[in-house]
Each structure stands twice: as C-alpha cells, then as structure tokens.
VMD Tcl script that draws the C-alpha trace (Angstrom):
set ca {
  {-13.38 1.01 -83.80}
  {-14.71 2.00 -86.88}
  {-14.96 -1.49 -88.54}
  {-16.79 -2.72 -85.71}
  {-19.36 0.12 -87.33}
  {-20.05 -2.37 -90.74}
  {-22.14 -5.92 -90.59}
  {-20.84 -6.20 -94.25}
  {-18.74 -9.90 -93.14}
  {-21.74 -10.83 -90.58}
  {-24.15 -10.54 -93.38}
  {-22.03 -12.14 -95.76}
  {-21.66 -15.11 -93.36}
  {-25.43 -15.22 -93.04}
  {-26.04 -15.81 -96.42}
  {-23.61 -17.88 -97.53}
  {-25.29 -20.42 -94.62}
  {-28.62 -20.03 -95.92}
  {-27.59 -20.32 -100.07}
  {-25.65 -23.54 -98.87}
  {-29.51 -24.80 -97.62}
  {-31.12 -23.45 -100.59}
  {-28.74 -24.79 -103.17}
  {-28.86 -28.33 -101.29}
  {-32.94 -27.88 -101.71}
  {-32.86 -27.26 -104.74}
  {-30.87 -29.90 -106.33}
  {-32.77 -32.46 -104.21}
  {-35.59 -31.28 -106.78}
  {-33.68 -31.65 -109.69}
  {-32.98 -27.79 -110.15}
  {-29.05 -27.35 -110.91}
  {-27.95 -25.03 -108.01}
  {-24.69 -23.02 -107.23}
  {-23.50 -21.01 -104.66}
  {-21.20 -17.89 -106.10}
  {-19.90 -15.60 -102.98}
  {-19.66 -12.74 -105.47}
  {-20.99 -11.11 -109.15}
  {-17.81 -11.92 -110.24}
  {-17.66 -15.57 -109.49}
  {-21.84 -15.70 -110.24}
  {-20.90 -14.11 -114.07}
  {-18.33 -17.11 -114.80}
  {-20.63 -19.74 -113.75}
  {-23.28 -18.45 -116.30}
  {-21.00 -17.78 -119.12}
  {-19.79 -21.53 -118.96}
  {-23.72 -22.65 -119.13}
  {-24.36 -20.72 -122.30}
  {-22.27 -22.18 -124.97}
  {-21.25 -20.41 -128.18}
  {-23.76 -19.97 -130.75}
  {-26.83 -20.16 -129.28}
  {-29.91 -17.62 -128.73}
  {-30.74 -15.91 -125.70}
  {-33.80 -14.75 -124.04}
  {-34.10 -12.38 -121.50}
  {-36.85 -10.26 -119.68}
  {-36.26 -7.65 -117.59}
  {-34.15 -8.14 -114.62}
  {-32.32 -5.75 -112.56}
  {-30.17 -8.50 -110.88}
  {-29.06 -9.74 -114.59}
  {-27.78 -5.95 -115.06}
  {-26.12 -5.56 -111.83}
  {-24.34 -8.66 -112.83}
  {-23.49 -7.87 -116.07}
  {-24.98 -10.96 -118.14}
  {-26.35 -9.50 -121.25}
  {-22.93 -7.34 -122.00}
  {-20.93 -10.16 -120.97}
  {-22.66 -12.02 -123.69}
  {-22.48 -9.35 -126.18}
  {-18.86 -8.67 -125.62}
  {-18.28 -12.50 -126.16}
  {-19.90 -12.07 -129.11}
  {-21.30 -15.21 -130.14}
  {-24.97 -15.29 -129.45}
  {-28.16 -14.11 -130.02}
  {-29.87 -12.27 -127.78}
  {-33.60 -11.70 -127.72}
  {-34.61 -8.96 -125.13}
  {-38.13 -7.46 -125.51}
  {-36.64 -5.04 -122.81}
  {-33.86 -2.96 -124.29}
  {-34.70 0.58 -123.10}
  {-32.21 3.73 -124.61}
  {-30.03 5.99 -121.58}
  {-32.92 7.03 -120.56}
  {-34.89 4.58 -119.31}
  {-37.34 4.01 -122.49}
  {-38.44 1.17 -124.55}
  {-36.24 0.95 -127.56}
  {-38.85 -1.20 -129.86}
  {-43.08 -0.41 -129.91}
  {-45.36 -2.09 -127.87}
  {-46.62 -4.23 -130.42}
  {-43.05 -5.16 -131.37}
  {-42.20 -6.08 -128.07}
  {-44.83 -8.49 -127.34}
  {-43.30 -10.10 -130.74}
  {-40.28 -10.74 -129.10}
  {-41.93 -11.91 -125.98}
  {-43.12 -14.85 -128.14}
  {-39.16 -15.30 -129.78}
  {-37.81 -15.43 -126.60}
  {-40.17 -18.92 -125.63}
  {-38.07 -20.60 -128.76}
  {-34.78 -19.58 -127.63}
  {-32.21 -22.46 -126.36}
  {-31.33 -20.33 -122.88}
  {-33.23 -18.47 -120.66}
  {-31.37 -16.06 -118.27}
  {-33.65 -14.19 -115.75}
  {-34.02 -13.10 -112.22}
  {-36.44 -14.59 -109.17}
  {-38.61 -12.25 -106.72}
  {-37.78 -15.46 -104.32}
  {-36.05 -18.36 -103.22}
  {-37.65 -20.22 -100.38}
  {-34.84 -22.06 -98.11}
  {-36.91 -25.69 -98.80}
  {-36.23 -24.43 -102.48}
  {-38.98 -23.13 -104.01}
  {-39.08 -20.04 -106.61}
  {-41.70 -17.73 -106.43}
  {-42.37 -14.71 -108.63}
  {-45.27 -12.34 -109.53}
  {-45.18 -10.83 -113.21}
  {-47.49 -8.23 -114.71}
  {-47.90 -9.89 -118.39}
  {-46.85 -13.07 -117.54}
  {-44.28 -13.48 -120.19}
  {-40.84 -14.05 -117.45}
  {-43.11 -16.13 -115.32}
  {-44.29 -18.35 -118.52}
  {-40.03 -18.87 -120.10}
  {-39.27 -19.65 -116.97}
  {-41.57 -22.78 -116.50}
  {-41.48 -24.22 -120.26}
  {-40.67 -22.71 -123.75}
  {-36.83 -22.18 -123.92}
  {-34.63 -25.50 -123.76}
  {-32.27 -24.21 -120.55}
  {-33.64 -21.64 -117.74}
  {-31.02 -19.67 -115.75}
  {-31.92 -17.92 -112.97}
  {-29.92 -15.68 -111.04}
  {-31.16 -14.26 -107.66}
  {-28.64 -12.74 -104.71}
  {-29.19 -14.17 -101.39}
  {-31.19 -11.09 -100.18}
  {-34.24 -12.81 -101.99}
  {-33.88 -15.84 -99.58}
  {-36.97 -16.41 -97.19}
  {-38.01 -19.21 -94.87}
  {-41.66 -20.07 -96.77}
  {-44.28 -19.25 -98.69}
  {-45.85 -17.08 -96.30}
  {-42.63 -15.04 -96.11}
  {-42.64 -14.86 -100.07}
  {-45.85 -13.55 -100.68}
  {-44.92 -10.44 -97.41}
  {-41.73 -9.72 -99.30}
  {-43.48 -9.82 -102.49}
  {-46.51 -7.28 -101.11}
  {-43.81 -5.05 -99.10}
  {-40.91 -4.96 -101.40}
  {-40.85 -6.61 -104.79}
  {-44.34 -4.86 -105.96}
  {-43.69 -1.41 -104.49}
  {-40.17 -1.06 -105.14}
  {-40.34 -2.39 -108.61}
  {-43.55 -0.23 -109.76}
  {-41.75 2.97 -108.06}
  {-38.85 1.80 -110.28}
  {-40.49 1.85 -113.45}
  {-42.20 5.77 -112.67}
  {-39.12 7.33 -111.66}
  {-36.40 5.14 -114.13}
  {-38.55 4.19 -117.10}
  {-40.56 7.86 -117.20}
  {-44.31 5.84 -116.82}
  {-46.05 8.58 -114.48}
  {-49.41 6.17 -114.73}
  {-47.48 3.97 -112.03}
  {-47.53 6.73 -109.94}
  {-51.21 6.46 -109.19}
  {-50.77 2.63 -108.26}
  {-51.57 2.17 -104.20}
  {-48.78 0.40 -103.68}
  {-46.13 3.63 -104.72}
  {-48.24 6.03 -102.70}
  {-48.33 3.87 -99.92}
  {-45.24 2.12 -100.04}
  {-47.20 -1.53 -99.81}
  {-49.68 -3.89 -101.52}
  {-53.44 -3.18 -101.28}
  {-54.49 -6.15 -103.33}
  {-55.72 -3.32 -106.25}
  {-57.83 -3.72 -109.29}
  {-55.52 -0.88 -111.00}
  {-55.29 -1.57 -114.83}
  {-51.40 -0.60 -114.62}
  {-51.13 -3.18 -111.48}
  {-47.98 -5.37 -112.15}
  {-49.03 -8.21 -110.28}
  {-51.19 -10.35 -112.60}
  {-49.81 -13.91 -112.17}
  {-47.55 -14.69 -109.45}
  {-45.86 -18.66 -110.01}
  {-44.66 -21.53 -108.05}
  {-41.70 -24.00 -109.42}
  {-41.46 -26.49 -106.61}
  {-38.73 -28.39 -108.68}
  {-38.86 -30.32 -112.11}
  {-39.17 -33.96 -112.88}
  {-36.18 -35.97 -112.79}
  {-36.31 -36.83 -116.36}
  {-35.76 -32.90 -116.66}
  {-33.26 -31.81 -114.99}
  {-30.81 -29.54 -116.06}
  {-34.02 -27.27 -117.42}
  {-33.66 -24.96 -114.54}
  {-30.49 -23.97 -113.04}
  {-30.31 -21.23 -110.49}
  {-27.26 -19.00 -109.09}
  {-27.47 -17.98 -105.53}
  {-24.96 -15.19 -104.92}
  {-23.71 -13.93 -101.28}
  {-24.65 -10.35 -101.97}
  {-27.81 -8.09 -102.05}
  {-28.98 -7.98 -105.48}
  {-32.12 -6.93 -107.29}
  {-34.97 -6.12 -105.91}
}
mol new
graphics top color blue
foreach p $ca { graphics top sphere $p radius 0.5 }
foreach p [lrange $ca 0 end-1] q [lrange $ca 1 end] { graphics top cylinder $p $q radius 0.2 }
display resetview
C-alpha cells in the first residue's frame, strides 16, 4: 500500500522519544527545555518568551526562518529587532560589512536572543561551530534571555557524533549554502564544497573558526538559555 511507502509517523515517533531525553537533560542543567511536535506549536512557545517591547537579536539561522520567528515578531509589531543578517530577495547583505559587524556588537546588549544550534547532544549538551564567532559568543553571555531553536534532526548521542555531523553536514552544507543562495563564489573553492566533507583547512573563507560547548548554566542562572526541540527536520 502506498502509505506503507512513507516513514514520515516512524520518524516522527523517533524523535519525539529522543527530544523527551534531551529536554529532560537539559533542564537537569538548568537550561529551560520544551518539546513542540510541530513549527506551529514551536512558534507559540517563543512568542510567549519574548514579551512586548523588548529588543531582539538574531544571527543567521535557517531553522529561525523555516519557523517563521523574525516575521512573527515583526507582524506583532512590538519589538526591536537587531539582525546583522538581513539579506534583499536575492540572497545579499542588505547593510556593509563594516555596518554589520556594528550590529554584531548591538545584538550582545539586546534583552532576547533567538538563534539556532548545529547540535543537541541527548545528555544535553549544545554544540556549534561559527565562522566569526559572533552567534557562538550571544549565545553564552551578552543578551539577558537566549532562545534557541533546533528540530530534532540535530539530535546526536555525544560529542563524538557532534563534531562527524558537524564535519559531514553542518560545514559543507552550510558553506555550499552561502555560494549558491548568498552569490559568494569564494566559498566555492573551500574543500569541504568540492568534496562534500571537512578537511580540517587553513582556507581564509573557512567558516569554522570557533566551535562551543554549553554543558548547562549555573543554577543561579537559569532561565538564560531556553531551547525548543521540535519533532521535525529543520535547519541544517
């Protein structure tokens, strides 16, 4: 029978038992955590943890665009948002370089944080590589609040599994992103798009400068970082 042909409900099964571990992990560390089967449900959570009037940071995120964050908060219409990311239809940066890296700074004084994770480790660790550093900074200290949305395709067992899917997916897919979507032909020549997987390179486009740990925050702190885990395959 021809739904016997789709894994769609296995899958979604599968994750929803591993964001259950994650979000228990995670909260034993003092990281808020949620489970949210869909975008949908993922979309209302955030909106109620970013109250009316105040300022937003962002960085980019494909996961926070598939969910529809940033135009749900610019429909609502009641706070600031500081993105050093907008881009135009076609892919391009909207503001300068030297502008940008401006609002890179803004965004570590803004009261929430809303962002994406490369991983989620089921003990409940995040793990993320950057390529300036700025997403991997906000996310550790600067803005008062930290949401982080990731879908439950980021899930892995360890660190050992985070750094693979980092070197195998997160680096190539995400520098092959920016040369076809964002019109950078330099990224082309990086090892990891012509090969299709992490070489450890030296390249001075490489976008893997500082990759981060957050094993949890101090008691005293919690509430800092909250993370949505949603039962679908999101970002990259």
């Amino acid at each position: 029978m021809e739904k016997d042909l789709s894994t769609e409900q296995e899958q979604k099964k599968i994750y929803e038992k591993l964001a259950y571990t994650v979000v228990k992990n995670l909260n034993r560390k003092y990281i808020n955590a949620w489970y949210a089967p869909t975008k949908k449900e993922a979309l209302s959570i955030v909106m109620e943890l970013i109250t009316e009037g105040v300022t937003v940071g962002t960085a980019d995120s494909t996961t926070l665009l598939q969910v529809g964050v940033l135009s749900e908060i610019k429909e609502r219409g009641c706070n600031e948002i500081i993105n050093p990311f907008m881009r135009d239809e076609k892919g391009q940066f909207v503001v300068d370089e030297e502008e940008r890296h401006n609002l890179m700074r803004k965004v570590f004084f803004t009261d929430v944080y809303v962002i994406g994770t490369n991983i989620v480790t089921l003990d409940g660790k995040l793990v993320n590589t950057d390529g300036n550093g700025n997403r991997v900074a906000a996310m550790i200290f600067g803005p008062k609040k930290v949401i982080i949305i990731a879908g439950a395709n980021k899930i892995v067992k360890d660190l050992d599994g985070a750094f693979k899917r980092i070197r195998e997916v997160c680096a190539p897919v995400n520098a092959t992103r920016h040369a076809l979507k964002h019109h950078r032909p330099e990224f082309y020549e990086l090892p990891c798009v012509k090969t299709g997987t992490c070489t450890d390179c030296n390249s001075p486009v490489s976008i893997c400068h500082h990759t981060t740990i957050i094993d949890g925050v101090a008691e005293r702190r919690r509430g800092h970082i909250n993370v949505v885990i949603i039962g679908e395959c999101l970002g990259i």
